[in-house]
Every structure is written in C-alpha cells, then in structure tokens.
C-alpha positions in Angstrom: 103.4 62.3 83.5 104.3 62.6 86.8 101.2 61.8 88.3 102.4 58.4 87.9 105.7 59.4 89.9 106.8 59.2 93.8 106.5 62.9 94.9 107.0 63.9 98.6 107.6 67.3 100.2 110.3 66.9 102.9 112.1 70.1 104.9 116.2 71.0 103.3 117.2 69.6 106.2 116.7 65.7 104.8 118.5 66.9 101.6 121.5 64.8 102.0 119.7 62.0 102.7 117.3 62.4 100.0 120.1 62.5 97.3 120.9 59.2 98.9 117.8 57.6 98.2 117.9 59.1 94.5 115.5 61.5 94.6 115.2 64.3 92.5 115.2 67.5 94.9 113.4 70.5 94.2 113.6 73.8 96.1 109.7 75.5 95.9 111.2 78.9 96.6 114.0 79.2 94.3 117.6 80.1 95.3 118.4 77.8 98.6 119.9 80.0 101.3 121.6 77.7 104.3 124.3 74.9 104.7 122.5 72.3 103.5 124.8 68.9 102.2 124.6 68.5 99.4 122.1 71.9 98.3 124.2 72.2 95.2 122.2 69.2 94.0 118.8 70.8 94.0 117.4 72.0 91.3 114.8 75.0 91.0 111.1 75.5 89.4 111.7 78.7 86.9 108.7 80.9 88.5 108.6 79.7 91.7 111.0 81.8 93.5 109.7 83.6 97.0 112.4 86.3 97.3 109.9 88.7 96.8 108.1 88.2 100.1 110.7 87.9 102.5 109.1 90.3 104.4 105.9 89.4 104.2 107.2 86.0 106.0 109.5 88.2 108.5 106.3 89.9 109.5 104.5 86.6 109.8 102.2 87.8 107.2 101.0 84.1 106.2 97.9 85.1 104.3 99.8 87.3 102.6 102.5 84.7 101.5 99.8 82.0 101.1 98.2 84.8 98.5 101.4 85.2 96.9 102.6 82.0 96.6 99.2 80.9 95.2 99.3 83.7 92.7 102.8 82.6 91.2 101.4 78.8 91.0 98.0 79.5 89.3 100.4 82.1 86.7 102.6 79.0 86.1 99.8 76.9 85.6 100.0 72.9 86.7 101.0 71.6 82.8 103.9 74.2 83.5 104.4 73.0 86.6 104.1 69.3 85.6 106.3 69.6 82.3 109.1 71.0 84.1 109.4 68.0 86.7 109.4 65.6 83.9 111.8 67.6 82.0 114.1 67.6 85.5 113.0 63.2 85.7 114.3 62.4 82.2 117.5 65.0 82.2 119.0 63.4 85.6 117.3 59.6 85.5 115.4 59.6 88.2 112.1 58.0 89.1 111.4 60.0 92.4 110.5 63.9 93.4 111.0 65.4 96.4 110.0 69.1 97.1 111.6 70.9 99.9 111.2 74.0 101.7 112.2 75.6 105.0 110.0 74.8 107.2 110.2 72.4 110.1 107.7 70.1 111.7 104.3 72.7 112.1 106.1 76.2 111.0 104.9 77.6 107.8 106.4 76.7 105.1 105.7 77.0 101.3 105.7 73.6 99.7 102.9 72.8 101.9 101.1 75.2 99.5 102.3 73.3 96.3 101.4 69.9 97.9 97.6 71.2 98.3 97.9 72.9 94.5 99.3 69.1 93.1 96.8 67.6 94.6 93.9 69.8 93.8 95.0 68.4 90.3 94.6 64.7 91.2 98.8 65.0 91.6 99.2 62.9 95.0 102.0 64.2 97.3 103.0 62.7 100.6 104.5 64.6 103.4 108.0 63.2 104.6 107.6 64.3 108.0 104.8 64.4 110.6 103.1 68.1 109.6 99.3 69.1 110.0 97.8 70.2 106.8 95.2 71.9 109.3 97.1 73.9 111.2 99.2 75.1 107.5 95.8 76.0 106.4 95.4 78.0 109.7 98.5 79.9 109.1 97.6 80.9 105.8 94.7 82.7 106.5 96.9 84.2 109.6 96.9 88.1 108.9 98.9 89.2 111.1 97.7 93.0 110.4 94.2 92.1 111.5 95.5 90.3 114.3 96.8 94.1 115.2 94.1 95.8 114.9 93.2 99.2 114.4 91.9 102.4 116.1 88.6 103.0 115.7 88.7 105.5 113.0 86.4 106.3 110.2 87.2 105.8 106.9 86.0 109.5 106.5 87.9 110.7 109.5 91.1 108.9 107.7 90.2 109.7 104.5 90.2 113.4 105.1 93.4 113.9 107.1 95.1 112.3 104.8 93.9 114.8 102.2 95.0 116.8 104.2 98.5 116.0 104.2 101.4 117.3 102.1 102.1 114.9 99.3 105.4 114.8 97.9 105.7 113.5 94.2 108.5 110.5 94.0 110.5 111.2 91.4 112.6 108.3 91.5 109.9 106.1 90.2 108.3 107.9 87.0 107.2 104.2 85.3 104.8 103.9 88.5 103.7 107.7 89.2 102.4 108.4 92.7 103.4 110.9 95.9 104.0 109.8 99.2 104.1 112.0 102.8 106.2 111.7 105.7 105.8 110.5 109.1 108.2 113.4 110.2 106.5 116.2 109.0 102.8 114.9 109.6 103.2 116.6 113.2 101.6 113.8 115.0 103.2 110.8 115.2 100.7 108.7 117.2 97.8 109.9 114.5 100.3 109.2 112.0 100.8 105.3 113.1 97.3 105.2 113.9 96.1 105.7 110.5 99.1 103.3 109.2 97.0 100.6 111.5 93.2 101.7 109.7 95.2 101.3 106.1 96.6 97.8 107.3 93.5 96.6 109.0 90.9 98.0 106.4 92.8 98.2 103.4 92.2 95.9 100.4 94.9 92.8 99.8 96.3 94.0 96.4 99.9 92.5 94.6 101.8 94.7 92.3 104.7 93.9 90.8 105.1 90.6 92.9 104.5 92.1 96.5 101.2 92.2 98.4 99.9 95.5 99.6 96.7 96.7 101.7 95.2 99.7 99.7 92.9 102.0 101.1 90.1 103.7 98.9 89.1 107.4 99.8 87.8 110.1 97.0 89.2 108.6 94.0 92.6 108.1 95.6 94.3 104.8 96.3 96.8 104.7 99.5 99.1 102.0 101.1 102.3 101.7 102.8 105.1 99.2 102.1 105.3 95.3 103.9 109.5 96.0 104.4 108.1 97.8 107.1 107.5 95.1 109.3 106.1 96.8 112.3 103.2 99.2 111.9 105.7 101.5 114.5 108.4 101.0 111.4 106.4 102.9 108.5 107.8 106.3 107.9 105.8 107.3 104.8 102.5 106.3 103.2 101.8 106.6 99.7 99.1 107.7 97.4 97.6 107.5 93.8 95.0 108.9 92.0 92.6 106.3 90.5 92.7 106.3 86.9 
C-alpha cells in the first residue's frame, strides 16, 4: 500500500534530479510537453490526463480546472489511484513516488490538487519545494468569468433576445443535437458580447464530455458558449438546447 511509501510532488523541472535519487516519477496530467532530462522516464496515471482543459488554464479559469481535475480524481477513485502506483513501485523497483506537474513555486499547478485528494485519504504527500497550499486553494476557486463581470442584464431581458435570435441547427454534430447563432449576423455586436458576459457570469458550472461549461437556463432551453474562446470579446457563436 503506498500509504506506507515516500510520496512527494515536486515541479518537471527536478525530473533529472529526481531519477537520480530513484524515485518513481509520475506526470498528474498525462502526456509531458517540455525539455525536461530525462521526461522519457516518467511514467503516466491512465485517467489523469488534463489535455482537455488547456483552455480552461490559458484563460486562467482555475475553478474551472480545479472542477475538472477533481472530477477525473473522484471517477478514478483513490483504490484506482493507489493500485496503479503500486503496480508502477513493483514493475520498476522502487521504494519512492514523486508526482510532478508544471507549475513553479506559487503558480497553479495540478498535482497540488492530487496532494490534497491523497491526503484527504490519510495518503501523506510532501511538497518538494516551498509552495502555499493556501494560496493553491485561492486559485481554485479563482473564476476568472466572475472576476469579469457582467452587464446588468436580466435573465428575462437575456432570455428573450436570445429567443429572439436566429438559430442555426449544427449538422456536424447529430450524436449531441443543438443549434447555435452567430455573432455576425446578431446585428449588434456590443449586445451580442454583452450577453456572452450574463451566460459566463450567471450561467451554471456544467462538464460534458470532459470540458466545463457555464449554462444558462431560460424557457426550457439550455445555452452556453465554448471555453476555446478565451476572451469573452473571442466568442463568435453561442449555442442552444432544448431541455429534454
């Protein structure tokens, strides 16, 4: 069990040297982008990968990657989680773990989400560098789109123009059925981005399919915009669904 093992998180950065002191290095978010000495040595979690929310982190969106992160760790479940380190332990001979991410000193970074998950499960983890645990916890309730703000719009005054809108079915996506309009042809651009702002501020946090929207509820329709979008200014289109 490798609650009984010597498990620290450390940045890729200290890969080389970790190798050196026989640890067993594993990435928390999957495929290791970087020149990092001796990276080819790391192994990888099966589940944890972070790929997915690339832009969530571009856009600084912690509390959405904290959400999403969380999500993939309470799917896997800690015996999952715990069975694969011991599997790595015994198939390479080693004794220690280190889990590495990207994130230096303070900046957000993902294993610091792991760390708290081990040791919500009596798993103790020590940090390799000097890195606040308070001010990670900060960042992941750090929603950027609140941070943005919004317009002072009501829901109804929203909900309506967007009813109002034309709605063009997407065609390219018949296993997930919904329309979307355009920026282009809504004929106001600063409404437009205004109501992109009320869906971001107001909307609900909801993943699908591995990526973390804000949904917006009006008259039995669902409607969001997409997070590759980084910039409310970015979105060109926002989408809708009726609720079934």
């Amino acid at each position: 069990m490798i609650k009984d093992t010597t498990i620290i998180t450390a940045p890729f950065v200290h890969t080389a040297e970790l190798l050196k002191q026989n640890y067993l290095c594993i990435s928390v978010t999957g495929k290791v982008y970087g020149d990092y000495t001796g990276k080819e040595n790391i192994k990888r979690i099966r589940g944890l990968n972070t790929y997915r929310f690339y832009y969530n982190q571009k856009a600084k969106d912690y509390y959405a990657c904290y959400l999403l992160y969380k999500d993939n760790l309470e799917r896997l479940g800690i015996k999952r989680i715990q069975t694969t380190i011991t599997f790595l332990l015994v198939k390479h001979n080693k004794s220690k773990v280190a889990l590495l991410g990207y994130g230096l000193n303070n900046e957000f970074c993902y294993r610091h989400i792991l760390s708290f998950y081990l040791a919500q499960n009596n798993i103790s983890v020590t940090e390799l560098t000097k890195t606040s645990l308070t001010s990670q916890k900060q960042l992941w309730k750090c929603d950027e789109y609140k941070i943005r703000g919004h317009y002072n719009l009501t829901d109804e005054f929203v909900g309506k123009t967007l009813e109002s809108c034309e709605w063009i079915f997407a065609k390219t996506m018949p296993k997930n059925p919904h329309f979307y309009t355009l920026r282009k042809k809504f004929g106001n651009n600063q409404l437009f981005l205004h109501l992109v702002s009320h869906i971001r501020f107001f909307g609900k946090p909801e993943v699908f399919d591995g990526i973390l929207y804000r949904v917006f509820y009006y008259n039995g329709y669902r409607y969001w915009e997409h997070p590759i979008d980084i910039l409310n200014e970015d979105v060109d289109l926002i989408n809708r669904k009726i609720l079934e």
